[in-house]
C-alpha positions as CSV (number, residue, x, y, z in Angstrom):
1,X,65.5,125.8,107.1
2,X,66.9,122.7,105.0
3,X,65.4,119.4,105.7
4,X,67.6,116.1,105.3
5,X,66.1,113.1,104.3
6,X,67.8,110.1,106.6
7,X,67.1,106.9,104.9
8,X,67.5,103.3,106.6
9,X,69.7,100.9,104.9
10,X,68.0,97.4,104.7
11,X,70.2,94.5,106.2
12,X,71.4,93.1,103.4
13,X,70.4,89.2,102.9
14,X,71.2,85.7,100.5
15,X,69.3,87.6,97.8
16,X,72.3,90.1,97.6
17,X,75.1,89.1,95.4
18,X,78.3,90.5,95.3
19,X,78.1,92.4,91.5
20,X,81.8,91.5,91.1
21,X,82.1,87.5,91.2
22,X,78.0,86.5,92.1
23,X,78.5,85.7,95.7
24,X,76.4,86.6,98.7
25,X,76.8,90.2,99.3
26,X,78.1,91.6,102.8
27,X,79.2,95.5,101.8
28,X,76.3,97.9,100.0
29,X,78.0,100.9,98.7
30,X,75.8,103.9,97.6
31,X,77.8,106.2,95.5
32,X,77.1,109.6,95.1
33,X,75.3,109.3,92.0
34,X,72.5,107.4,94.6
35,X,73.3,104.1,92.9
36,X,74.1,101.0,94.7
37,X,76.9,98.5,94.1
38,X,77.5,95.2,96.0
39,X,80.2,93.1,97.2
40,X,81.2,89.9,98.9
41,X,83.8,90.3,101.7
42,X,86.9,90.0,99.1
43,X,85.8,92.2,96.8
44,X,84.7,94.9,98.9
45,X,88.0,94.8,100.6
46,X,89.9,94.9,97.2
47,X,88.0,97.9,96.1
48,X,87.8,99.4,100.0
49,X,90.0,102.6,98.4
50,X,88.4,103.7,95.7
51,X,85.0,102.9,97.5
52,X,85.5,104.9,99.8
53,X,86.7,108.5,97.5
54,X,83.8,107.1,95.4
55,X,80.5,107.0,98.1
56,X,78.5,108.7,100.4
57,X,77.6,105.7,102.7
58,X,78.8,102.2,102.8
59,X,76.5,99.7,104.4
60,X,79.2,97.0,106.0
61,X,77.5,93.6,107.0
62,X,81.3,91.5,107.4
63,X,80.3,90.8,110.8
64,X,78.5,88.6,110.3
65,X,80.7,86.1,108.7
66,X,83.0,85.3,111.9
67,X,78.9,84.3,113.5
68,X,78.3,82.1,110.5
């Protein structure tokens, strides 16, 4: 029997900044290595592509900036 480990991603807050430019952070990518990589809302759009071939879970808070 194989047992998976399901781990809750954090809400992402103003601490978060977008590793790219410094902004607030919106998108948390984990990457298959288990690292984590954060973007603001342009960034994480610019790099959606190779985010996506490059991650196991993306964490996608842009939402929240139409209720700002």
């Amino acid at each position: 029997m194989t047992d998976q480990v399901v781990l809750e991603q954090a809400p992402l807050n103003s601490v978060d900044r977008c590793d790219r430019c410094g902004a607030q952070a919106y998108v948390r990518a984990t990457l298959l290595s288990g690292l984590h990589l954060f973007f603001c809302s342009h960034h994480a759009k610019a790099y959606a592509e190779g985010l996506r071939a490059q991650s196991i879970h993306i964490h996608d808070e842009t939402h929240r900036l139409a209720s700002e």
